[in-house]
N, C-alpha and C positions, 0 to 999 in steps of 0.2 A: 445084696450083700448078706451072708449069712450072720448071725444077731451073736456069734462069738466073734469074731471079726470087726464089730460094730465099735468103736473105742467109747469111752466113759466120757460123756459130758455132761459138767456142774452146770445146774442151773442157781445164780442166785438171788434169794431175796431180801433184803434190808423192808423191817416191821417198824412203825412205828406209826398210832393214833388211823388206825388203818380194817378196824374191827367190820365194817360196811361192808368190808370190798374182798380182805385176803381171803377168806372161804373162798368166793368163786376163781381166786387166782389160781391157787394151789390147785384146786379140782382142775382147772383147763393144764397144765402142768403135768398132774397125775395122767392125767388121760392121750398123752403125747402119743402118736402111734412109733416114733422113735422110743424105746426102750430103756437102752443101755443108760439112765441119768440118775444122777446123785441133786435132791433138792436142800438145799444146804437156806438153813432160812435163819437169819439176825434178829435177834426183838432187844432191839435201842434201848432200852429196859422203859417202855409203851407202858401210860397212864390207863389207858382201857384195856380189851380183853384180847388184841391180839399175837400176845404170845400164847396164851391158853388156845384159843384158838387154834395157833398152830401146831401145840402138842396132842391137839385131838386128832389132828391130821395124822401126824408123825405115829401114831399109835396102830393105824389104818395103812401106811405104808412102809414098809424097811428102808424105801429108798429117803426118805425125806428123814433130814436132820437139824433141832432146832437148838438155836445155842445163843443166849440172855446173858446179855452185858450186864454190869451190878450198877451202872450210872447211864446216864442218856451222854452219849459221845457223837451223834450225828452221822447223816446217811455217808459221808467219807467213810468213817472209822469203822461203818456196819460193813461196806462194800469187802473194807480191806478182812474182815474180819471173816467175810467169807468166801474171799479167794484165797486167805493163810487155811482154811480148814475144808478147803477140796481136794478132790484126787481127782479131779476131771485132765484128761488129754485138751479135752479144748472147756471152753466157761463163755456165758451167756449169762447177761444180767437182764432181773426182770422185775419193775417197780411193784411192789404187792397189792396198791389201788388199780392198776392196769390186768390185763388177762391176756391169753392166747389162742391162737388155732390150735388145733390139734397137731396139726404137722410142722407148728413152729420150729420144731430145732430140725426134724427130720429136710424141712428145704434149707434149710443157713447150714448144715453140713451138706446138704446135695453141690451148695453153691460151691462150699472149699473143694468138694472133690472135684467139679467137672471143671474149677480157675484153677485150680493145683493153687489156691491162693493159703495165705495168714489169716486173714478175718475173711469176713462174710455179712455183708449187710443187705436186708429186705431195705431198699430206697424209697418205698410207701407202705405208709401204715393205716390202719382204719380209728379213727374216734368213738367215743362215747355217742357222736353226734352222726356220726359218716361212716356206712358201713356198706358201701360201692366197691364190690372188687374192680380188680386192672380185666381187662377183655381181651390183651394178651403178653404172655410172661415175655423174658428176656432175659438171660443169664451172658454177663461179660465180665471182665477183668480192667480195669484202672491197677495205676501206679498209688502209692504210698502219698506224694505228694497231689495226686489228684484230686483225692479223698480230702487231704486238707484243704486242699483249696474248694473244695463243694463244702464244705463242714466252715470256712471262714466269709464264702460268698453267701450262706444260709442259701445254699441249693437241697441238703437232708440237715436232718435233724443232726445236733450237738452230743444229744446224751451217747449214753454207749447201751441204753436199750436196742433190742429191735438189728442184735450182730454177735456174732459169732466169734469169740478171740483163742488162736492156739495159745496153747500155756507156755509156752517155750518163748513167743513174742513179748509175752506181758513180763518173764523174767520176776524180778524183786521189784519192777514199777508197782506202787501203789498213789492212790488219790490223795491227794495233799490234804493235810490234817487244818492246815488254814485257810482251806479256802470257806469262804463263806456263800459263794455259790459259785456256779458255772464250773463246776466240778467236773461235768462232764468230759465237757470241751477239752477244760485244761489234761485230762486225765487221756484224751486220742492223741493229743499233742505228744505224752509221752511216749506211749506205744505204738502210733503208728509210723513213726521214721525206722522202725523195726522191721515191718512188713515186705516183704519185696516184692508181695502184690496184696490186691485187693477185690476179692469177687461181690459184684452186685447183682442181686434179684430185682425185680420189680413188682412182685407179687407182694398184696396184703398178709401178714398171720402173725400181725399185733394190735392190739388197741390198745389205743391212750385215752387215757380216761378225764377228758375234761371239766369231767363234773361233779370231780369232789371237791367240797369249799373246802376243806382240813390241809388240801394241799399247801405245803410253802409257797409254792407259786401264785396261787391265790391272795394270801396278804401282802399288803403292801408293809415294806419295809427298807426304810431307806439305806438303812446302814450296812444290809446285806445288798439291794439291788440294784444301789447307787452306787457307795462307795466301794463296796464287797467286789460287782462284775468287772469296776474299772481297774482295783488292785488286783483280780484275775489275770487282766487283759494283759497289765504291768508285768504280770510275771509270765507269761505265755514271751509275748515279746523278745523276754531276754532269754527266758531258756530254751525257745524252740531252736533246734538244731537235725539236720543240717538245714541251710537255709539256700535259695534262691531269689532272683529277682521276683518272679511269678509268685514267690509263695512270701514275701516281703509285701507286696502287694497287697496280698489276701487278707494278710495279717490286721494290713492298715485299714483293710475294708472294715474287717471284723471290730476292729476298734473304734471307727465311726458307727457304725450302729450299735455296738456296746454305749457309747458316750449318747446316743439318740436316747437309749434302753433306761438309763440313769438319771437323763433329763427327766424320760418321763414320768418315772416314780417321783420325782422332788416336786413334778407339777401335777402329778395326780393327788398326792399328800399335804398340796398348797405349803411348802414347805420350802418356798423361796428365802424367806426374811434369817428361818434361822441358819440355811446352809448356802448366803448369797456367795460366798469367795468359789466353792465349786460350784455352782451354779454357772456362776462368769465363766469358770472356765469351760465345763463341759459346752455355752453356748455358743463363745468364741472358735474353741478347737471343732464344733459343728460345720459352722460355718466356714472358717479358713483351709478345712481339708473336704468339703463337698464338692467344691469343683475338681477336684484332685483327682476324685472316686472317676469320675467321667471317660477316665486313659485308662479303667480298670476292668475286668472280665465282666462287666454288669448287663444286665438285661434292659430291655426297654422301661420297664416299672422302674425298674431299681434307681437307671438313670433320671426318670420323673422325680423321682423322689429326691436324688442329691441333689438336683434345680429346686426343690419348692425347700429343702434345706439351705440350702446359700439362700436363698428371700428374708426366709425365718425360719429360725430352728425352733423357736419356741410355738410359732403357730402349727409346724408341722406335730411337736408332741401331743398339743393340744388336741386336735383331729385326731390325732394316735387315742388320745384319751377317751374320747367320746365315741369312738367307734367299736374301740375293744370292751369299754368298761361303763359306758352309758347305755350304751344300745346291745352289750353283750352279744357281736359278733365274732364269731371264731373262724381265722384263718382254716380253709381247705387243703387238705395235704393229701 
Protein backbone atom coordinates (compact mmCIF):
# COMPACT_ATOMS: atom_id res chain seq x y z
CA UNK A 1 0.00 0.00 0.00
CA UNK A 2 1.42 3.24 -1.00
CA UNK A 3 2.12 5.49 2.56
CA UNK A 4 -0.53 8.16 1.22
CA UNK A 5 -3.08 5.84 1.19
CA UNK A 6 -2.05 4.44 4.58
CA UNK A 7 -4.80 6.03 7.09
CA UNK A 8 -3.78 7.76 10.43
CA UNK A 9 -3.45 5.73 13.39
CA UNK A 10 -3.33 7.07 17.13
CA UNK A 11 -1.29 5.32 19.31
CA UNK A 12 -2.11 6.01 22.97
CA UNK A 13 -0.28 6.28 26.08
CA UNK A 14 -1.70 7.10 29.73
CA UNK A 15 1.94 8.23 32.08
CA UNK A 16 1.99 7.97 35.31
CA UNK A 17 5.17 6.92 38.01
CA UNK A 18 6.47 5.27 34.85
CA UNK A 19 9.97 7.14 34.44
CA UNK A 20 12.11 3.29 34.23
CA UNK A 21 10.23 2.17 31.43
CA UNK A 22 8.50 5.10 29.10
CA UNK A 23 11.80 5.97 27.23
CA UNK A 24 12.06 2.53 25.93
CA UNK A 25 8.21 2.60 25.16
CA UNK A 26 8.08 5.50 23.14
CA UNK A 27 11.51 4.61 21.07
CA UNK A 28 9.81 1.01 20.09
CA UNK A 29 6.67 3.26 18.99
CA UNK A 30 8.92 5.88 17.17
CA UNK A 31 10.42 3.25 15.26
CA UNK A 32 7.16 1.45 14.02
CA UNK A 33 7.90 0.42 10.33
CA UNK A 34 4.10 1.55 10.00
CA UNK A 35 4.42 5.37 9.45
CA UNK A 36 1.28 7.18 9.02
CA UNK A 37 0.90 7.53 13.46
CA UNK A 38 0.08 10.21 15.70
CA UNK A 39 1.51 9.26 19.44
CA UNK A 40 -0.76 11.05 21.62
CA UNK A 41 0.81 10.50 25.29
CA UNK A 42 -1.27 11.53 28.99
CA UNK A 43 0.93 12.51 32.01
CA UNK A 44 -1.73 11.91 35.04
CA UNK A 45 0.05 14.84 36.41
CA UNK A 46 3.22 11.80 37.42
CA UNK A 47 5.09 12.64 40.88
CA UNK A 48 8.47 11.68 39.02
CA UNK A 49 9.89 12.52 35.60
CA UNK A 50 7.74 11.01 33.21
CA UNK A 51 6.11 13.76 31.64
CA UNK A 52 9.39 15.52 31.19
CA UNK A 53 10.52 12.72 29.85
CA UNK A 54 7.99 12.51 27.36
CA UNK A 55 8.48 16.22 26.16
CA UNK A 56 12.05 15.21 25.42
CA UNK A 57 10.72 12.82 23.17
CA UNK A 58 8.00 15.10 21.62
CA UNK A 59 10.81 17.44 20.83
CA UNK A 60 12.58 14.69 18.61
CA UNK A 61 9.29 13.75 16.91
CA UNK A 62 6.35 15.84 15.29
CA UNK A 63 4.50 12.95 15.52
CA UNK A 64 4.27 12.57 19.25
CA UNK A 65 1.99 14.77 21.40
CA UNK A 66 2.18 15.23 25.22
CA UNK A 67 -0.75 16.80 27.11
CA UNK A 68 -0.57 16.96 31.47
CA UNK A 69 -3.66 16.91 33.23
CA UNK A 70 -3.28 19.70 36.41
CA UNK A 71 -4.53 16.71 39.10
CA UNK A 72 -3.90 12.89 39.08
CA UNK A 73 -7.48 11.64 37.53
CA UNK A 74 -6.39 8.02 36.91
CA UNK A 75 -5.64 5.69 33.94
CA UNK A 76 -9.73 5.78 32.88
CA UNK A 77 -9.70 9.64 32.72
CA UNK A 78 -5.87 9.53 30.99
CA UNK A 79 -7.26 6.91 28.19
CA UNK A 80 -10.28 9.10 27.63
CA UNK A 81 -8.25 12.03 27.50
CA UNK A 82 -6.39 10.64 24.74
CA UNK A 83 -8.92 9.26 22.39
CA UNK A 84 -10.92 12.97 22.90
CA UNK A 85 -7.39 14.45 21.43
CA UNK A 86 -6.70 12.03 18.42
CA UNK A 87 -7.40 12.20 14.79
CA UNK A 88 -6.56 8.64 14.17
CA UNK A 89 -8.96 6.70 11.57
CA UNK A 90 -8.31 3.64 13.85
CA UNK A 91 -6.56 4.03 17.90
CA UNK A 92 -4.33 1.47 19.70
CA UNK A 93 -3.70 1.63 23.35
CA UNK A 94 -0.37 1.12 24.77
CA UNK A 95 0.50 0.98 28.57
CA UNK A 96 3.92 3.25 28.86
CA UNK A 97 5.75 0.38 31.32
CA UNK A 98 5.03 -2.10 28.34
CA UNK A 99 6.89 -1.78 24.70
CA UNK A 100 6.47 -3.10 21.17
CA UNK A 101 7.63 -4.72 17.96
CA UNK A 102 8.38 -2.74 15.37
CA UNK A 103 5.69 -3.94 13.29
CA UNK A 104 3.12 -3.67 15.94
CA UNK A 105 0.56 -1.57 14.39
CA UNK A 106 1.65 -2.32 10.86
CA UNK A 107 0.25 -6.42 11.54
CA UNK A 108 -3.08 -5.20 13.82
CA UNK A 109 -4.04 -3.07 10.65
CA UNK A 110 -2.57 -6.01 8.13
CA UNK A 111 -5.16 -8.02 10.35
CA UNK A 112 -8.42 -5.35 9.81
CA UNK A 113 -7.45 -5.30 6.15
CA UNK A 114 -7.27 -9.12 5.20
CA UNK A 115 -10.84 -9.80 8.07
CA UNK A 116 -12.38 -6.62 6.58
CA UNK A 117 -12.99 -6.65 10.41
CA UNK A 118 -13.65 -3.41 13.39
CA UNK A 119 -10.86 -4.35 15.79
CA UNK A 120 -8.01 -6.42 15.48
CA UNK A 121 -6.38 -8.40 18.17
CA UNK A 122 -2.60 -10.15 18.36
CA UNK A 123 -4.30 -13.36 20.76
CA UNK A 124 -0.49 -13.68 22.26
CA UNK A 125 1.70 -11.55 23.62
CA UNK A 126 5.30 -11.83 24.93
CA UNK A 127 6.40 -10.92 28.67
CA UNK A 128 9.12 -9.28 30.43
CA UNK A 129 9.72 -12.98 31.37
CA UNK A 130 8.80 -14.91 27.93
CA UNK A 131 9.93 -13.73 24.73
CA UNK A 132 9.13 -17.23 22.58
CA UNK A 133 7.58 -16.29 19.22
CA UNK A 134 4.53 -18.36 17.74
CA UNK A 135 6.33 -21.02 14.85
CA UNK A 136 3.36 -20.26 12.88
CA UNK A 137 1.01 -17.19 12.33
CA UNK A 138 -2.76 -17.46 11.46
CA UNK A 139 -4.94 -14.69 10.60
CA UNK A 140 -9.01 -15.37 11.01
CA UNK A 141 -12.16 -13.59 11.76
CA UNK A 142 -14.63 -14.28 15.02
CA UNK A 143 -18.06 -12.74 15.68
CA UNK A 144 -18.43 -9.73 18.28
CA UNK A 145 -19.74 -12.05 20.67
CA UNK A 146 -17.04 -14.45 20.33
CA UNK A 147 -14.50 -12.25 21.41
CA UNK A 148 -16.57 -11.72 24.54
CA UNK A 149 -17.02 -14.71 25.26
CA UNK A 150 -12.91 -15.56 24.98
CA UNK A 151 -12.45 -12.13 27.04
CA UNK A 152 -15.22 -13.55 29.87
CA UNK A 153 -13.89 -17.46 29.56
CA UNK A 154 -10.05 -15.67 30.35
CA UNK A 155 -9.05 -17.56 26.75
CA UNK A 156 -7.09 -13.63 25.80
CA UNK A 157 -6.24 -11.09 27.80
CA UNK A 158 -9.13 -8.38 29.25
CA UNK A 159 -7.32 -5.09 28.62
CA UNK A 160 -7.71 -3.33 25.26
CA UNK A 161 -3.69 -3.44 24.83
CA UNK A 162 -2.21 -5.60 22.29
CA UNK A 163 -5.72 -4.47 19.36
CA UNK A 164 -6.48 -2.41 17.06
CA UNK A 165 -10.03 -0.35 17.45
CA UNK A 166 -11.72 1.81 14.21
CA UNK A 167 -12.83 5.15 15.55
CA UNK A 168 -16.12 4.98 14.09
CA UNK A 169 -16.88 1.66 16.61
CA UNK A 170 -15.67 3.29 19.71
CA UNK A 171 -18.22 6.35 18.75
CA UNK A 172 -18.51 8.65 22.10
CA UNK A 173 -17.83 5.16 24.27
CA UNK A 174 -15.47 6.14 26.89
CA UNK A 175 -13.91 4.15 30.18
CA UNK A 176 -16.03 4.60 33.01
CA UNK A 177 -14.77 7.28 35.25
CA UNK A 178 -15.81 4.77 38.44
CA UNK A 179 -14.50 2.06 37.90
CA UNK A 180 -11.76 1.24 40.14
CA UNK A 181 -10.32 -1.32 38.13
CA UNK A 182 -11.04 -3.93 35.42
CA UNK A 183 -11.45 -1.09 33.28
CA UNK A 184 -10.54 -2.81 30.77
CA UNK A 185 -12.82 -5.52 30.49
CA UNK A 186 -15.72 -3.24 31.24
CA UNK A 187 -14.55 -0.81 28.44
CA UNK A 188 -14.63 -4.17 25.30
CA UNK A 189 -17.91 -4.77 26.81
CA UNK A 190 -18.89 -1.36 25.47
CA UNK A 191 -17.42 -1.40 22.05
CA UNK A 192 -17.42 -4.55 21.11
CA UNK A 193 -21.41 -5.29 20.52
CA UNK A 194 -20.43 -2.60 17.86
CA UNK A 195 -18.17 -4.54 15.80
CA UNK A 196 -19.60 -6.93 13.33
CA UNK A 197 -16.52 -8.70 13.13
CA UNK A 198 -13.45 -9.24 14.78
CA UNK A 199 -9.93 -10.27 13.22
CA UNK A 200 -7.36 -12.22 15.26
CA UNK A 201 -3.45 -12.79 14.67
CA UNK A 202 -1.57 -15.13 16.63
CA UNK A 203 1.70 -13.68 16.19
CA UNK A 204 3.73 -11.82 19.21
CA UNK A 205 4.50 -7.78 18.81
CA UNK A 206 3.71 -6.72 22.46
CA UNK A 207 5.28 -7.17 25.84
CA UNK A 208 3.84 -6.99 28.98
CA UNK A 209 5.93 -6.11 31.27
CA UNK A 210 5.65 -8.00 34.56
CA UNK A 211 8.25 -6.73 36.34
CA UNK A 212 7.44 -3.39 37.35
CA UNK A 213 6.68 -3.42 41.21
CA UNK A 214 5.11 0.54 40.83
CA UNK A 215 2.40 -1.31 38.84
CA UNK A 216 -1.38 -1.12 40.45
CA UNK A 217 -1.49 -4.44 39.85
CA UNK A 218 1.33 -5.31 41.89
CA UNK A 219 -0.23 -3.88 45.33
CA UNK A 220 -2.43 -5.38 47.00
CA UNK A 221 -5.65 -3.46 47.71
CA UNK A 222 -8.71 -4.55 48.67
CA UNK A 223 -10.99 -1.81 48.13
CA UNK A 224 -10.12 -1.71 44.46
CA UNK A 225 -9.42 -5.65 43.84
CA UNK A 226 -12.02 -6.87 46.09
CA UNK A 227 -14.77 -4.66 46.25
CA UNK A 228 -13.74 -2.48 43.11
CA UNK A 229 -13.66 -5.91 40.36
CA UNK A 230 -16.86 -7.24 41.89
CA UNK A 231 -18.88 -3.65 41.59
CA UNK A 232 -17.17 -4.07 37.88
CA UNK A 233 -18.72 -7.23 37.43
CA UNK A 234 -22.11 -5.73 38.90
CA UNK A 235 -22.10 -3.26 36.30
CA UNK A 236 -20.88 -5.28 33.27
CA UNK A 237 -23.90 -7.60 34.03
CA UNK A 238 -26.57 -5.16 33.83
CA UNK A 239 -25.32 -3.18 31.08
CA UNK A 240 -23.90 -5.61 28.64
CA UNK A 241 -26.27 -5.59 25.70
CA UNK A 242 -27.22 -7.47 23.40
CA UNK A 243 -27.22 -10.39 25.26
CA UNK A 244 -27.61 -14.28 24.54
CA UNK A 245 -27.67 -17.56 26.42
CA UNK A 246 -24.03 -18.28 25.49
CA UNK A 247 -22.85 -15.02 26.37
CA UNK A 248 -25.07 -15.05 29.84
CA UNK A 249 -23.05 -17.87 30.40
CA UNK A 250 -19.82 -16.18 29.98
CA UNK A 251 -20.68 -13.64 31.94
CA UNK A 252 -21.33 -15.86 34.87
CA UNK A 253 -18.14 -17.47 34.38
CA UNK A 254 -16.50 -14.20 34.52
CA UNK A 255 -18.13 -13.38 37.74
CA UNK A 256 -17.01 -16.57 39.46
CA UNK A 257 -13.46 -16.03 38.83
CA UNK A 258 -13.95 -12.31 39.46
CA UNK A 259 -15.52 -13.45 43.07
CA UNK A 260 -12.22 -16.20 43.31
CA UNK A 261 -9.92 -12.85 42.17
CA UNK A 262 -11.58 -10.82 45.37
CA UNK A 263 -11.36 -13.65 47.68
CA UNK A 264 -7.92 -13.82 47.00
CA UNK A 265 -6.84 -10.22 47.76
CA UNK A 266 -8.90 -10.33 51.27
CA UNK A 267 -6.80 -13.62 52.03
CA UNK A 268 -3.68 -12.52 50.67
CA UNK A 269 -4.05 -9.13 52.90
CA UNK A 270 -5.16 -11.57 55.93
CA UNK A 271 -8.14 -9.37 55.95
CA UNK A 272 -10.79 -11.76 56.88
CA UNK A 273 -11.86 -10.38 60.54
CA UNK A 274 -12.32 -6.92 59.19
CA UNK A 275 -14.30 -7.39 55.76
CA UNK A 276 -16.02 -10.96 57.20
CA UNK A 277 -19.86 -10.09 55.69
CA UNK A 278 -18.09 -10.06 52.03
CA UNK A 279 -16.03 -12.49 52.79
CA UNK A 280 -19.09 -14.94 53.51
CA UNK A 281 -20.42 -13.90 50.57
CA UNK A 282 -17.90 -14.08 47.88
CA UNK A 283 -17.19 -17.69 49.60
CA UNK A 284 -20.62 -18.93 49.54
CA UNK A 285 -21.56 -17.61 45.93
CA UNK A 286 -17.97 -19.64 45.17
CA UNK A 287 -19.10 -22.45 46.06
CA UNK A 288 -22.90 -22.54 45.20
CA UNK A 289 -22.13 -21.46 41.29
CA UNK A 290 -18.85 -23.93 40.82
CA UNK A 291 -20.75 -26.64 39.90
CA UNK A 292 -22.69 -24.44 37.67
CA UNK A 293 -19.43 -23.57 35.71
CA UNK A 294 -19.17 -27.39 34.74
CA UNK A 295 -22.37 -26.98 31.81
CA UNK A 296 -20.06 -23.94 30.67
CA UNK A 297 -17.65 -23.54 27.66
CA UNK A 298 -14.60 -24.47 30.07
CA UNK A 299 -11.62 -26.48 29.33
CA UNK A 300 -10.22 -29.39 31.13
CA UNK A 301 -8.04 -27.11 33.83
CA UNK A 302 -10.76 -24.76 34.09
CA UNK A 303 -13.15 -27.68 35.00
CA UNK A 304 -10.32 -29.06 37.75
CA UNK A 305 -10.50 -26.04 39.12
CA UNK A 306 -14.54 -25.49 39.73
CA UNK A 307 -14.29 -29.07 41.45
CA UNK A 308 -11.43 -28.23 43.82
CA UNK A 309 -13.84 -24.75 44.28
CA UNK A 310 -17.08 -26.53 45.44
CA UNK A 311 -14.46 -28.57 48.06
CA UNK A 312 -13.12 -25.13 49.24
CA UNK A 313 -12.91 -21.98 47.83
CA UNK A 314 -10.96 -20.79 50.39
CA UNK A 315 -8.31 -23.58 50.11
CA UNK A 316 -8.19 -23.00 46.47
CA UNK A 317 -7.37 -19.10 46.96
CA UNK A 318 -4.92 -20.16 49.29
CA UNK A 319 -2.88 -22.27 46.61
CA UNK A 320 -3.64 -19.13 44.31
CA UNK A 321 -1.75 -17.25 47.00
CA UNK A 322 1.21 -19.14 47.40
CA UNK A 323 1.88 -19.89 43.96
CA UNK A 324 1.45 -16.50 42.33
CA UNK A 325 2.84 -14.39 45.28
CA UNK A 326 5.12 -16.83 47.57
CA UNK A 327 6.92 -18.55 44.92
CA UNK A 328 6.36 -15.63 42.43
CA UNK A 329 5.30 -17.74 39.48
CA UNK A 330 3.77 -16.07 36.51
CA UNK A 331 1.19 -17.51 34.27
CA UNK A 332 2.52 -18.31 30.42
CA UNK A 333 0.69 -16.80 27.78
Amino acid sequence: MSKNKEPLISVLLPAYNVEKYIGHCIETIMNQTYKNIEIIIVDDCTPDNSGKIAEEYAKKDKRIKVIHHKKNMGLSAARNTGIENSHGEYITFVDSDDWVSEDYVEYLYKIIIETNSDIALAKNFFTSRFQEQITEDKIYSITSEDMLCDIMYNRIHVGVWNRLYKRSIIGDNRFRLESLTGEGMQYNTQVLPRAKKVGVGLRRVYTYNVDNDTSATKKPNIKKQSYGSIENMDYIKEHLKPRSKRLDNAVEYQYFTTALYALTHIVRCNAKKENLEFYKYLVNYCRKTSLKTLKMELNFKQKIKSIIVFISPVITVRLAVFWRYKLGRKQRV
